[in-house]
C-alpha positions as CSV (number, residue, x, y, z in Angstrom):
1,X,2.0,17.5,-6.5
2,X,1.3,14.8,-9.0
3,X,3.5,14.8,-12.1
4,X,2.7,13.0,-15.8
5,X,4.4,9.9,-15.7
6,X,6.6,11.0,-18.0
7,X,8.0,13.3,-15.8
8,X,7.6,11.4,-12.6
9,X,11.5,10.0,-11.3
10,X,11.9,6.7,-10.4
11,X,15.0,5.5,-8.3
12,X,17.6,5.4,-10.8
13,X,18.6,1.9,-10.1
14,X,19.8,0.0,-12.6
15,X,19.8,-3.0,-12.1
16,X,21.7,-5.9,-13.9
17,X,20.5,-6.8,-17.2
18,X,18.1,-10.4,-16.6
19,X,17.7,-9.3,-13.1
20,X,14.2,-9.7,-11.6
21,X,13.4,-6.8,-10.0
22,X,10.9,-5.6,-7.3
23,X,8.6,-2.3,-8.4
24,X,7.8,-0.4,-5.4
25,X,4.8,2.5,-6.3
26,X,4.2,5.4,-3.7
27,X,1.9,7.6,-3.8
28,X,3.7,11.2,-3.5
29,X,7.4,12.3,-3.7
30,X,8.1,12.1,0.3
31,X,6.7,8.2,0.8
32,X,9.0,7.4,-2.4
33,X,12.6,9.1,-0.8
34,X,11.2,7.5,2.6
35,X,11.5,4.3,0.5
36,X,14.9,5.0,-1.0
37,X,16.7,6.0,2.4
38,X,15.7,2.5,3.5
39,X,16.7,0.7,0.6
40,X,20.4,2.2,0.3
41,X,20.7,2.1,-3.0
42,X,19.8,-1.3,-3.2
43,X,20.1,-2.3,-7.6
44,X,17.0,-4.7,-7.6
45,X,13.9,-2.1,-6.8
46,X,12.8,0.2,-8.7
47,X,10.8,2.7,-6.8
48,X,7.9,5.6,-8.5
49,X,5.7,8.2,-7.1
50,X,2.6,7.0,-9.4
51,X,0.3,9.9,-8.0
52,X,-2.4,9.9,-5.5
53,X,-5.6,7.6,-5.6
54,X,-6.1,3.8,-7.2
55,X,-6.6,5.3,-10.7
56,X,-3.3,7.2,-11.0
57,X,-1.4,3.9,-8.9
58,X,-2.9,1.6,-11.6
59,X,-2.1,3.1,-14.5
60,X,0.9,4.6,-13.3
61,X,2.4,0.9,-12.3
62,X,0.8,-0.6,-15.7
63,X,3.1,1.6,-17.4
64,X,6.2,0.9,-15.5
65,X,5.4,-3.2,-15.5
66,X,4.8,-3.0,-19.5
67,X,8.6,-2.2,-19.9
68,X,9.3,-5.9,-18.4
69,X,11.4,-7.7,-15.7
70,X,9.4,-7.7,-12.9
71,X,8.5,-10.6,-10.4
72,X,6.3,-8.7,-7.7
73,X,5.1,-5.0,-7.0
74,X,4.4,-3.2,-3.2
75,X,2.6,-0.7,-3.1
76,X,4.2,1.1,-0.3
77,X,3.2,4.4,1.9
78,X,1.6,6.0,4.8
79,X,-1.9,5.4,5.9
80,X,-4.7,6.1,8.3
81,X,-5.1,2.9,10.8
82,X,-7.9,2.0,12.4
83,X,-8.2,1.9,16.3
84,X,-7.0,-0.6,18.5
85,X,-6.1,-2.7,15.2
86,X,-3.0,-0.2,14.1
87,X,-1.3,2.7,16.4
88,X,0.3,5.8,15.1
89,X,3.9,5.0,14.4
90,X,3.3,1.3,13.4
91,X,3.2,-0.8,10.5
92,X,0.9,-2.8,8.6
93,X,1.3,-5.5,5.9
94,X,-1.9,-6.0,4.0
95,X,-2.8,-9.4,3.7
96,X,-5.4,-8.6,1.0
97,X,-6.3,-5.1,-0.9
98,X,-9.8,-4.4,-0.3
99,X,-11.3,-1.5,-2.4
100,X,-13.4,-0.6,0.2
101,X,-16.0,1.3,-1.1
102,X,-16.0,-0.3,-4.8
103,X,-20.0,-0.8,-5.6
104,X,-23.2,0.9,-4.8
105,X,-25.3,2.7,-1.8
106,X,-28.7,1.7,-1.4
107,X,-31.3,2.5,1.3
108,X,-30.4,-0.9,3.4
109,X,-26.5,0.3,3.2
110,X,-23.7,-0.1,1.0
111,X,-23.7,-3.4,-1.5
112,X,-20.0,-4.5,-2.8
113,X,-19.3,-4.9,-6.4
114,X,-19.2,-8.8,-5.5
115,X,-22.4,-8.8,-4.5
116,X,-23.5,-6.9,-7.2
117,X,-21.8,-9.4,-9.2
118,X,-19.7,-6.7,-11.4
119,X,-16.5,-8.2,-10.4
120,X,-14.0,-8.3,-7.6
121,X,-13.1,-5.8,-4.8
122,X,-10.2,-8.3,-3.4
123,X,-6.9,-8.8,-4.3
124,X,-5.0,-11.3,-2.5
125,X,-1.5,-10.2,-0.9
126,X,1.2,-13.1,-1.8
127,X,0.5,-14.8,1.3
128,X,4.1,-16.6,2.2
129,X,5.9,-13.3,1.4
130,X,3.4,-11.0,3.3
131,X,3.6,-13.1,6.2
132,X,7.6,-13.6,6.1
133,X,7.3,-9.5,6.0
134,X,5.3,-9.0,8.6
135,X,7.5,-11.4,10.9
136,X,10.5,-9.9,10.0
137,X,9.7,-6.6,10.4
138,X,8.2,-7.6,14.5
139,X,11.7,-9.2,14.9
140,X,13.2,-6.0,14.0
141,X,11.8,-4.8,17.1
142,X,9.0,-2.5,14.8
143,X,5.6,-2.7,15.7
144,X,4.1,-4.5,12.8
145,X,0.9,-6.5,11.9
146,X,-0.7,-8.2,8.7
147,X,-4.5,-7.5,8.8
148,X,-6.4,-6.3,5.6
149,X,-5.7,-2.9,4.2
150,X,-8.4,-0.8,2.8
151,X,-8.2,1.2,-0.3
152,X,-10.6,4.0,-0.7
153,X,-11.3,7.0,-2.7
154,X,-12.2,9.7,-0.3
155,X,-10.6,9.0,3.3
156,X,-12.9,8.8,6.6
157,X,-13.4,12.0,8.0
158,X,-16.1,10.8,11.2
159,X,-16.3,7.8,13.6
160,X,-19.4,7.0,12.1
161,X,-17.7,6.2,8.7
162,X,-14.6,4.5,10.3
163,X,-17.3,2.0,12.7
164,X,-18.8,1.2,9.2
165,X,-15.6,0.4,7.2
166,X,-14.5,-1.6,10.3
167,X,-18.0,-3.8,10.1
168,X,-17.5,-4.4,6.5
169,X,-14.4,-5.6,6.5
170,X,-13.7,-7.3,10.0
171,X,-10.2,-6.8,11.0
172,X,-9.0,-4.4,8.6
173,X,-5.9,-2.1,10.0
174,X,-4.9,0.4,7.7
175,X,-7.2,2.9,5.6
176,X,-5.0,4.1,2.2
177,X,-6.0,5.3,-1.2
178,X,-3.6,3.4,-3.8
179,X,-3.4,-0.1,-3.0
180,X,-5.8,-2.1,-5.0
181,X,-4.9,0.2,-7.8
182,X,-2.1,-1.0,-7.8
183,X,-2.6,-4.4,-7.0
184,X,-5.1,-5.0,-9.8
185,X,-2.4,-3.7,-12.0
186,X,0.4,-6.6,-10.9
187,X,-2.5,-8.9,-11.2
188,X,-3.1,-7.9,-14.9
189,X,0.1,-8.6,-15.4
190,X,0.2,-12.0,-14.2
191,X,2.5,-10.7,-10.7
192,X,2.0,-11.1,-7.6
193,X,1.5,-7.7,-5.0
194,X,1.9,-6.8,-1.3
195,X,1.0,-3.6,0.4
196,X,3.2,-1.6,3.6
197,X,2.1,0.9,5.2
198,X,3.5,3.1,8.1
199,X,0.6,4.3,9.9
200,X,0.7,8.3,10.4
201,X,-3.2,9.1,12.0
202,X,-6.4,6.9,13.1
203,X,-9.3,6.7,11.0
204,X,-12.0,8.9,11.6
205,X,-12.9,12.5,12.8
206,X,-10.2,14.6,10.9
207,X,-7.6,15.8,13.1
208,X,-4.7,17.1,11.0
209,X,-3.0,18.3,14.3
210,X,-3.2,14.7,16.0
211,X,-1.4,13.4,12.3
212,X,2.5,12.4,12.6
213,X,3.4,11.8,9.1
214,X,7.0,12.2,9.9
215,X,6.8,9.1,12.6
216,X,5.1,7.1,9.8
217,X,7.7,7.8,7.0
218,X,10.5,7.0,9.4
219,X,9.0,3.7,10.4
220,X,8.1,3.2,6.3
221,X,12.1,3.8,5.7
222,X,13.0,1.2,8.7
223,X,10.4,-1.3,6.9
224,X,12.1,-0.5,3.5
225,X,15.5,-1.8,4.8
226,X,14.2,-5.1,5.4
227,X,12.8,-5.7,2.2
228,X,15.6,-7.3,0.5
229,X,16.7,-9.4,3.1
230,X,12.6,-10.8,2.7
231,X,11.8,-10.4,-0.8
232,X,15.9,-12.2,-2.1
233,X,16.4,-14.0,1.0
């Protein structure tokens, strides 16, 4: 369950005084200690469980960034993946957050805030880094791909709303809930932001018996070991 962000723990790292450090937001409780068995202890991430959705992952990683002495932000997690573009068990780097259904319906089909002209539903992933990720996590023998990850504020629940997503944003992999939220929030500040997620179900008709959240949060710790060896390399 979602705590205030007073009360929600972060990784108790900490960290060397002028150290840059990397924030790390999850979602829930179980995608954060997924995080922290893969990082070991590891004095130069801080990692929260903001809460669930992109307003909660905003304003939770606004409040953690406004204390200072960060240089980039992941938002990290499990995630639905679209098929034949991400399997169950596999990884995706984002290389953009895409707040999927950011704008308005109409009777010829959704129109994007861009088009609307209201602002932005893009934020760019820090391209080098992303793609250094990805790579690294593939030589590691994990299935991994950077593709676009959506961010969305009700998941797919039919194969009619998964074909959609997948025609508005060609190429898209992973279907999530927090990482534009938190995105927008790094970008705020000035920082650059990535997005991992460890795939645990496809998009589209709801099968909560076909889900294997455990298989995604083990291949979300084996991603989180990597990090350091990409992010202070």
């Amino acid at each position: 369950m979602y705590q205030p962000l007073e009360s929600v723990q972060d990784s108790g790292f900490a960290g060397n005084a002028g150290e840059v450090r990397t924030l790390i937001v999850t979602a829930v409780e179980a995608e954060r200690e997924a995080v922290l068995a893969g990082l070991a202890g590891d004095s130069r991430f801080d990692v929260i469980a903001a809460g669930v959705g992109a307003a909660a992952a905003a304003a939770g990683t606004a409040a953690r960034l406004a204390r200072g002495g960060y240089g980039r932000v992941l938002s990290a997690g499990i995630a639905g993946g679209f098929a034949g573009e991400a399997e169950i068990g596999s990884l995706v780097v984002a290389s953009r957050m895409v707040a999927a259904d950011l704008g308005s319906d109409s009777p010829d089909g959704f129109i994007s805030v861009d088009e609307l002209g209201f602002g932005s539903s893009v934020v760019p992933a820090e391209d080098e880094v992303s793609a250094r990720l990805a790579g690294a996590l593939t030589s590691a023998g994990l299935d991994a791909r950077l593709a676009p990850v959506l961010t969305v504020a009700t998941t797919t629940g039919t194969l009619a709303g998964a074909q959609a997503l997948a025609a508005r944003v060609p190429g898209a992999a992973a279907e999530g809930m927090e990482g534009f939220g938190v995105a927008e929030a790094a970008r705020q500040f000035g920082l650059p932001a990535l997005e991992l997620r460890g795939i645990s179900n496809a998009v589209g008709p709801r099968d909560r018996g076909a889900w294997k959240i455990g298989e995604a949060l083990g291949a979300l710790r084996r991603a989180s070991s990597i990090l350091p060896e990409v992010f202070y390399a």
